[in-house]
C-alpha positions as CSV (number, residue, x, y, z in Angstrom):
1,X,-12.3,-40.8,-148.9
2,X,-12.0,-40.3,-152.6
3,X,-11.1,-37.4,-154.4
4,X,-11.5,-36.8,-158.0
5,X,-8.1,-35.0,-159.5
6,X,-9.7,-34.0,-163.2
7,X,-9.7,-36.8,-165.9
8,X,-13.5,-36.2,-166.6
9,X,-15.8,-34.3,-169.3
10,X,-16.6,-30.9,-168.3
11,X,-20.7,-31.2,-167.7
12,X,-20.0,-34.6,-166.2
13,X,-21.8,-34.8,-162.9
14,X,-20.0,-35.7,-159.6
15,X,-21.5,-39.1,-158.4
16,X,-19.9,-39.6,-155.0
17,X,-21.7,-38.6,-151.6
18,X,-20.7,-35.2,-150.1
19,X,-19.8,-36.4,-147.3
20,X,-18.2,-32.9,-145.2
21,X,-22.0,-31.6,-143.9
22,X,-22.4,-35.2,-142.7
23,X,-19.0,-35.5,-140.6
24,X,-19.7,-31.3,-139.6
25,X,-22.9,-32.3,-137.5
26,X,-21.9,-35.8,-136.0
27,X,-19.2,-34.0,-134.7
28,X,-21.2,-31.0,-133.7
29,X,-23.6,-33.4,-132.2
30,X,-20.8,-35.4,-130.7
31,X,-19.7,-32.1,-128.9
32,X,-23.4,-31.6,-127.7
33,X,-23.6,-35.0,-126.0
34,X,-20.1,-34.4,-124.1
35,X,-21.0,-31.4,-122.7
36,X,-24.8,-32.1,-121.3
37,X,-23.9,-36.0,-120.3
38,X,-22.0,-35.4,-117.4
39,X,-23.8,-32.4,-116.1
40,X,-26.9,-34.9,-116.2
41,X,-25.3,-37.9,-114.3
42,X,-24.4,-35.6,-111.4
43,X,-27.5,-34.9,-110.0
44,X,-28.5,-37.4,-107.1
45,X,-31.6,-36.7,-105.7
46,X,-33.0,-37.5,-102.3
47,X,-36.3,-37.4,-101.2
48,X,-35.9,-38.3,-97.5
49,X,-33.2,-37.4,-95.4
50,X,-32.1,-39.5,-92.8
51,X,-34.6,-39.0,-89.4
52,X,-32.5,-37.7,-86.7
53,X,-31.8,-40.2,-83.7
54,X,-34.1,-41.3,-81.3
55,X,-32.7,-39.8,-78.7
56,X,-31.3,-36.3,-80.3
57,X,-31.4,-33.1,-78.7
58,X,-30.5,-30.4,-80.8
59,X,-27.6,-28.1,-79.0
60,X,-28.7,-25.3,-77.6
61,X,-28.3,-21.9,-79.7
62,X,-25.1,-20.2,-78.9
63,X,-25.3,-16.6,-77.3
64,X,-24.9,-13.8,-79.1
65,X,-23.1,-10.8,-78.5
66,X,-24.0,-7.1,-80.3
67,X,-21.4,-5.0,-81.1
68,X,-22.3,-1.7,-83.1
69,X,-19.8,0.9,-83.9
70,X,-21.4,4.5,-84.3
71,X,-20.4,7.0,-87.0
72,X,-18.4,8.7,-84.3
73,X,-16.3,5.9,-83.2
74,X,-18.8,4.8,-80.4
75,X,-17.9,1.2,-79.5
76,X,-21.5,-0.3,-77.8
77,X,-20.9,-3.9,-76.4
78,X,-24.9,-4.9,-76.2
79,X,-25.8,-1.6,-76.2
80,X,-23.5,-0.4,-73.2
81,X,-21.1,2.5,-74.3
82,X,-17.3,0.9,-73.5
83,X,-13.7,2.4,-74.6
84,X,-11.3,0.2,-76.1
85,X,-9.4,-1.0,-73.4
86,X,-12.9,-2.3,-71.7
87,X,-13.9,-3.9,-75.3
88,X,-10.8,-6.3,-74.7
89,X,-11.3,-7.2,-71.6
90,X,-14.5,-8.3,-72.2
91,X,-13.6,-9.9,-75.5
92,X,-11.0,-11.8,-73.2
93,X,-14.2,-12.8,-71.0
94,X,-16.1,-14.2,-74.0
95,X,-13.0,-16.2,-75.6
96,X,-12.5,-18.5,-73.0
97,X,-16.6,-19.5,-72.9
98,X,-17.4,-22.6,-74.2
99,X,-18.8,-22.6,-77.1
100,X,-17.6,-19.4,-77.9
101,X,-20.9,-16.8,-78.5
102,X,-21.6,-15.5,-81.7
103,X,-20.8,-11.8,-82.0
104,X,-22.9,-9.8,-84.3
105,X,-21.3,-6.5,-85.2
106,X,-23.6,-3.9,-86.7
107,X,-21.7,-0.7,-88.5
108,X,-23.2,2.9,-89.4
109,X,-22.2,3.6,-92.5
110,X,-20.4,6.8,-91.7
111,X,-18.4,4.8,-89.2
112,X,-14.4,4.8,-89.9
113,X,-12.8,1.9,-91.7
114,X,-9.9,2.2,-89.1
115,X,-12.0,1.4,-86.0
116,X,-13.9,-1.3,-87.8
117,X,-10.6,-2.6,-88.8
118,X,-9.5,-2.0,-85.3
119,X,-12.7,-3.9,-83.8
120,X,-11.8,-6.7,-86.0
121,X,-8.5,-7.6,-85.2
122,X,-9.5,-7.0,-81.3
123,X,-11.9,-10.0,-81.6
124,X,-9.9,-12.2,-83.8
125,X,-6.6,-11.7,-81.8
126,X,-8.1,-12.2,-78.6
127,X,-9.6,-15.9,-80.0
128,X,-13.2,-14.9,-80.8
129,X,-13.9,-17.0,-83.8
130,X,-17.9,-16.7,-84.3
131,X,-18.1,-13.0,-85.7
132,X,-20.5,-12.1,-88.3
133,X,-21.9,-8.7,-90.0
134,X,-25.3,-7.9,-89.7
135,X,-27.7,-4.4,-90.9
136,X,-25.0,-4.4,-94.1
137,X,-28.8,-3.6,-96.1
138,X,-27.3,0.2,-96.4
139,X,-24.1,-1.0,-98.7
């Protein structure tokens, strides 16, 4: 690029091309095209899956277990009223199943974080793996 250093008239006009607002956009539009491009050759799109096997039985669904924990501390293993000591030995029961059955817990919202935290580590420390919250529509 050129640049002119003085050596002219005054009211002498400038006859070379601007050329900064030129470079400014091809590199704004540069930047444009880098970020769009790759989020555009990403997408793969599949209109029909794979069908399943001819000879495919889908597993059967695993059993599920409800666990609800009153405001009071009320442990109900589907819907029977058991202490603590009771709750592990039925969580022992369950681990050793094959496959392991789901357990759903449902918790009132009054309940205490210390037995839900409780609960928790029964099942996990026992070798339930499958647990899952459900009713959480209150929090």
């Amino acid at each position: 690029m050129a640049m002119s250093v003085g050596g002219g008239g005054e009211g002498q006009s400038y006859s070379d091309i601007n050329m900064t607002p030129l470079i400014d956009v091809m590199l704004v539009l540069l930047i444009i095209f880098i970020i769009t491009i790759p989020s555009m050759t990403h997408a793969v799109k599949i209109d029909n899956p794979l069908p399943p096997p001819p000879n495919f039985v889908p597993p059967p669904p695993p059993e599920v277990i409800d666990l609800t924990i009153d405001f009071d501390g009320t442990l109900l293993w589907n819907k029977t009223p058991v202490d603590r000591a009771t709750l592990q030995g039925y969580i022992g029961q369950e681990s050793v199943k094959s496959p392991q059955p789901e357990v759903h817990i449902s918790v009132d919202k009054f309940a205490k974080y210390e037995i839900v935290a409780q609960t928790l580590a029964d099942l996990q420390h026992r070798g339930l793996k499958k647990i899952g919250f459900v009713n959480n529509d209150y929090f």
